[in-house]
C-alpha positions, -999 to +999 in steps of 0.1 A: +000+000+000+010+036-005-001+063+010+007+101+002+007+134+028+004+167+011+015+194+034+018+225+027+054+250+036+084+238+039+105+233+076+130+255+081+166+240+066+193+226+091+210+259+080+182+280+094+177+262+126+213+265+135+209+301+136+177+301+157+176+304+200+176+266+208+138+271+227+129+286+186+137+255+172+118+236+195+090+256+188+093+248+152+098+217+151+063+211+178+047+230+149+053+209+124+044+177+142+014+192+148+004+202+113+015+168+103-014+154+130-035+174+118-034+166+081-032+130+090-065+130+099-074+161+073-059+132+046-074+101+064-043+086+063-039+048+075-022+036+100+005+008+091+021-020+107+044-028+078+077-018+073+080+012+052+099+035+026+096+072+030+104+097-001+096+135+008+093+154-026+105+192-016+080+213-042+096+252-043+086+280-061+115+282-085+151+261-092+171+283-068+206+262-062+193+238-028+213+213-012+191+183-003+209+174+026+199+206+044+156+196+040+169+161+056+162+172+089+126+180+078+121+145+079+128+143+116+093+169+127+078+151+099+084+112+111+076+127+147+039+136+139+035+107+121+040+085+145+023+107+168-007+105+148-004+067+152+003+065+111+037+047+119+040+028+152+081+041+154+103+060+136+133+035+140+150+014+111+125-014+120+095+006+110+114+030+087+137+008+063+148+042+040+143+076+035+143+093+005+145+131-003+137+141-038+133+173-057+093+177-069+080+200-095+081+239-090+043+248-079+031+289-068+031+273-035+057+254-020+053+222+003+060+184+006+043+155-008+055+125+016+051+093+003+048+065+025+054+026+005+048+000+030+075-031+025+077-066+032 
């Protein structure tokens, strides 16, 4: 089964959280946990007992140069509210075999589509 969350914004970059108070990026990443709860349900997504592959597809409003590796820590406020939402039971390489960050299409408003493939 495959399942797909469509959230919209994008979590700040690794880059941008270094720079924030440490209490700020707390905040932030609560906030996106809770949006992610809140679309779970929005969505109607399933919960799943299966292992599973994540891919997040990073839509932006235009090719500006990015460096994936600084949206990789979106995953981490992303995973969080999923499994506090009950969509995955963990977040650890039992439950979450492989992550995948991709580049989506350019859209007037940027978000994430995450993609969850259960495995065997």
């Amino acid at each position: 089964m495959i399942q797909e969350l469509k959230v919209i914004g994008i979590p700040p970059t690794l880059n941008e959280l270094k720079r924030m108070h440490w209490r700020a990026q707390h905040q932030e990443k609560k906030k996106w946990e809770q949006i992610v709860m809140i679309e779970c349900k929005v969505q109607k997504l399933k919960p799943t007992q299966k292992p599973v592959i994540i891919t997040y597809r990073f839509h932006f409003k235009n090719n500006q140069r990015r460096d994936p590796d600084g949206y990789a820590y979106s995953a981490k406020a992303i995973q969080d509210g999923l499994v506090r939402s009950g969509i995955l039971p963990d977040d650890n390489f039992n439950v979450v075999r492989e992550l995948r960050i991709a580049k989506g299409e350019n859209r007037k408003v940027p978000g994430i589509t995450v993609e969850i493939m259960e495995v065997a």
